[in-house]
Each structure stands twice: as C-alpha cells, then as structure tokens.
N, C-alpha and C positions, 0 to 999 in steps of 0.2 A: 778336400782342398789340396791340392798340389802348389806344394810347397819347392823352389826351385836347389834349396838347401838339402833335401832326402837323395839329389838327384846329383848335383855338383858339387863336388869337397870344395871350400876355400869360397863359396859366391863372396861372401861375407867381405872377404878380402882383397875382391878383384876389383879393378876399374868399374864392375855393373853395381857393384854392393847401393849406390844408391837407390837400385832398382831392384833389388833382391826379393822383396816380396810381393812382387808381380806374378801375376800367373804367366807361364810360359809363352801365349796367343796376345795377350796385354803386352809383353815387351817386346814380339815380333811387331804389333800393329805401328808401336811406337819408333821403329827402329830405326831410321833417319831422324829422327829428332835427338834420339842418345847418341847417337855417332855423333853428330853434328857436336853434341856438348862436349863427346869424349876429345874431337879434336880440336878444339877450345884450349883445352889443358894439356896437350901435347907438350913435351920439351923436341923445342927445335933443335936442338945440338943431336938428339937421337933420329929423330926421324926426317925422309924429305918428302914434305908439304907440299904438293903442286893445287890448288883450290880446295875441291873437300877431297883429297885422294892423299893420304898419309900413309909413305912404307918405309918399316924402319931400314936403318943404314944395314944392319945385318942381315936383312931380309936378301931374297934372288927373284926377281923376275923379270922370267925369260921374255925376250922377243917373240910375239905375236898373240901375248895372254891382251885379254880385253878387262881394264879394269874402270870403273863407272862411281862415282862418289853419292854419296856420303861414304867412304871407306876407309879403314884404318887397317895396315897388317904389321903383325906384330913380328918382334924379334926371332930371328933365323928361322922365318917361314922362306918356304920354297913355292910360286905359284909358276905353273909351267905353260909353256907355249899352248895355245889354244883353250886356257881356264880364260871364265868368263865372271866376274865377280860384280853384282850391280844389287839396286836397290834398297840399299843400306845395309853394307856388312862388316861386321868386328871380327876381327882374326887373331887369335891368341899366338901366343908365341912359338915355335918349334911344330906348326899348322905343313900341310902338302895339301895344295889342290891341283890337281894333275891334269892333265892335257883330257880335251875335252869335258872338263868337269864345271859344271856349272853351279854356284852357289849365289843364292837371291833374298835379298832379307831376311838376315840369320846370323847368329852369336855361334862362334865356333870357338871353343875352350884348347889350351893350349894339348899339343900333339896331337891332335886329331889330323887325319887322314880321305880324303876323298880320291881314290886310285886315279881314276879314270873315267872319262864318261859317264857320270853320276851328273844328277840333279837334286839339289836340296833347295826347298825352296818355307821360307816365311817359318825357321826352324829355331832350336835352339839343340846345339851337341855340347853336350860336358868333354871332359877331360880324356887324352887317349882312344877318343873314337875311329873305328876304320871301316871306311866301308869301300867293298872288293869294287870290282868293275862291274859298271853299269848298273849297280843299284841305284834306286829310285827312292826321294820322300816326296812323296806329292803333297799338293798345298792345298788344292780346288775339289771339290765335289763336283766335275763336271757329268758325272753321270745319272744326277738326281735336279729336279726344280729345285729343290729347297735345299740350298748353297750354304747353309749353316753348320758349319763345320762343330764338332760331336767328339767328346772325350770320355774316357771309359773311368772312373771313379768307385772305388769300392766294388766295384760291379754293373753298379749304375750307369746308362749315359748320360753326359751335363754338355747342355749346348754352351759353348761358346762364343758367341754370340756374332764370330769373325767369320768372315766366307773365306779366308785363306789362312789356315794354318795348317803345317805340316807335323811337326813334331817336336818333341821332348826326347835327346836319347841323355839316358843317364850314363857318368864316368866310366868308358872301359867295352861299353858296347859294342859287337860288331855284328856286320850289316852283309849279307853274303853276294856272289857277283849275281846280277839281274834278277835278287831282289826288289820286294816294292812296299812300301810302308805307305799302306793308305793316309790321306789327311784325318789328322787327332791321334796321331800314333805315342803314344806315353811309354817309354821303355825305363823297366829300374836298371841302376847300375849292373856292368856284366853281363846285359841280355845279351842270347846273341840270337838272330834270326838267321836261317839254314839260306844255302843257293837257291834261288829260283821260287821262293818262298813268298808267299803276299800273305802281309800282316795287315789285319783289318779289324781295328778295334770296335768297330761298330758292327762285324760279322760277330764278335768275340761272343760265346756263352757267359 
C-alpha cells in the first residue's frame, strides 16, 4: 500500500488531509472535484477569486502564463510567462512553474520547482521538488493497448486501475534536465534521477 504520508511530511496538516489516505492515482482522478472544495473554503481577503481560478494576493503571474480552473495558487508562488496550468491543479506555497512548463492535474506541495519546459501531468510532488529543464512525468501509456497504468510495490507491479497517472515524487526529490519518468513512477523522499535518464518502473527489476 502507498501510503501518501511515507512520501510527504505534514499531509496530515495540509488543506489535502481530508484526502490523505488516498492512493496517489485515487486523488489525481479526483482532482477537480478537491479543488473545487478547496476553493469553497478560501478566505477572500487572501486570495483573488476570478470563477474557479484562485491566486493568492502574494502570488506573481506573469503576462502571457495560461491558467484554466479548477485551480488554486498558493502563497508567494511565482508562475511565469508561458506556464500553462489546467485540468485541476493545487499549488502549494513558495511553488515556480517556469516558462514553458506545463503542469495538468496535479498537487504540487510547497517549494517545489518546475524550471522550464517540463511536463507533469495527473501527478502528485511533495515538498521542495525540482525538476531541471525539460524533464518529463508522463501520464499515458501511449505505447501499449492496454492503457492501464502500473505501480511498482514491494517489487511487485499493482495495476492501478487509471489510464493516466503520472507520478508520486516524494519530499526533496530531484528530476534531472530531459529526464522522463514513465507513467506509475513512485519516487521515495530525496530520490534523485540522473540527466537524460528514463525512469521506468514497469522496466524496473
């Protein structure tokens, strides 16, 4: 069992704790539906509410970032010209998603980092994550029939029963530039994956 708590200090205490013992693919599937709640309970004196698109007052973003609701960002994030934020995404507090970086239904935990031209898609990143330029989490198994996206357990693979999930990176991780972390990628706190590295937990021994 993957427990979201082994992975991220403080779940317990964050805005998600209602959802804490979700498996990781369970709270991607759901994740316009918890935004939607999360922005229910917004205080409006912190944040500006345009329909479902809430950035707090300390937050920056830049002219020409494309943002798309259900989405919340959180305190003194920076999203920059040409980020692309949609499909229902939580952005933790002191968060960077950088010019051309695209993030798509996914919990981003506070400082974490997306340089540049990164794709994280149907994900979930703990605390102080960074990932260099142009790395990749892919969501789809577009290069097999059977779309049933595969998590590595004990050693074991356990399907997960979702055709898009990306990943799990535990607090502290980092992700090297064009880097690729196949869909079901499960990282413990501190992994770090090398430059130009493809992580494939379903190639895994």
């Amino acid at each position: 069992m993957i427990r979201l708590t082994d992975y991220i200090a403080n779940v317990a205490q964050s805005p998600l704790a209602p959802w804490a013992e979700l498996a990781p693919w369970a709270l991607v599937t759901q994740a316009s539906a918890i935004v939607r709640t999360l922005l229910a309970e917004l205080p409006a004196d912190e944040y500006i509410i345009q329909g479902e698109i809430a950035v707090h007052r300390t937050a920056t973003v830049e002219p020409g970032a494309l943002l798309k609701g259900p989405l919340i960002i959180g305190a003194e994030c920076f999203i920059a010209s040409g980020a692309l934020l949609r499909g229902g995404c939580w952005v933790d507090a002191h968060c960077i998603i950088g010019p051309g970086a695209e993030l798509k239904t996914s919990f981003v935990f506070s400082g974490s980092k997306l340089a540049h031209f990164n794709f994280v898609g149907d994900s979930v990143l703990g605390h102080g994550i960074n990932l260099e330029a142009g790395s990749i989490v892919a969501n789809y198994r577009n290069e097999r029939e059977d779309k049933d996206v595969q998590v590595r357990i004990d050693g074991q693979l356990q399907r997960t029963g979702c055709d898009k999930f990306g990943a799990l990176l535990g607090d502290q991780s980092r992700i090297g530039a064009n880097a690729v972390l196949a869909p079901g990628a499960v990282l413990a706190p501190a992994s770090v994956i090398g430059r130009g590295q493809v992580f494939d937990a379903e190639a895994s021994a």
